[in-house]
Steps between C-alpha positions, in 0.01 A plus 500: 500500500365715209298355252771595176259458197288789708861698628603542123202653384670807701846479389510683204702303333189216436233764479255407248564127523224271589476276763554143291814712363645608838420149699691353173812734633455412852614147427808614312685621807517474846440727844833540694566723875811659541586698831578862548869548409485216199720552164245401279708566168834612499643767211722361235369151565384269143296291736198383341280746388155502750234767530378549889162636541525658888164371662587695878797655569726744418881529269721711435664505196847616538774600244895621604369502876257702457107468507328536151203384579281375705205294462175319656218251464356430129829638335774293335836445437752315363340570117812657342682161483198339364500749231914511377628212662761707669610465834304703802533819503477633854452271830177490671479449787208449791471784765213299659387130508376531111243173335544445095400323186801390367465430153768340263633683208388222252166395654468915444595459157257293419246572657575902321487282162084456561455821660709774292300744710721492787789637300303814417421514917840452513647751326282710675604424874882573336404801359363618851823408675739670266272821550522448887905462429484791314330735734654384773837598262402877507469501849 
């Protein structure tokens, strides 16, 4: 099992948080396994908002049938609910036994209330996606 405190100094997401801060968000959420093949979130669903950090494993991230992304160990998902409320907007799904931090939207919430920070890291990570979505666009 990785040690998380030490695993999110590398997601950049929690760079530049110390250790005190990012053992204080280990006990926020939890570690859950899903097998290769799982619907982790399913478009159009108001489910409860939840941010999953991927720890091993792969997901895609599909949208109208069709593969939009695809992502990997130390990246996240799951962060566009958490930031409109709205319901998901793609399915994700696990193309190989896939290990992550599942974190609740409100535990999130407050914990972002004593470290504004992570909304600048945030934005970021978004930013970098839409680009990605964009290029991939032109193509």
């Amino acid at each position: 099992m990785v040690d998380l405190p030490d695993y999110l100094n590398v997601v950049y997401l929690f760079s530049g948080l110390g250790e005190k801060d990012r053992r204080e968000f280990q006990r926020l959420g939890h570690v859950v396994q899903y097998a290769a093949g799982h619907k982790v979130l399913t478009k159009g669903n108001p489910d409860l908002p939840s941010l999953h950090i991927i720890i091993e494993g792969r997901v895609d991230v599909i949208n109208r049938g069709k593969t939009i992304s695809r992502l990997g160990s130390g990246e996240c998902f799951g962060e566009l609910a958490l930031i409109d409320g709205l319901p998901r907007s793609a399915d994700v799904v696990t193309s190989q036994p896939t290990q992550c931090f599942l974190l609740p939207g409100f535990e999130f919430h407050r914990y972002l209330d004593k470290h504004p920070e992570l909304a600048i890291n945030m934005m970021k990570s978004l930013a970098r996606r839409l680009r990605d979505c964009s290029d991939r666009a032109e193509l």
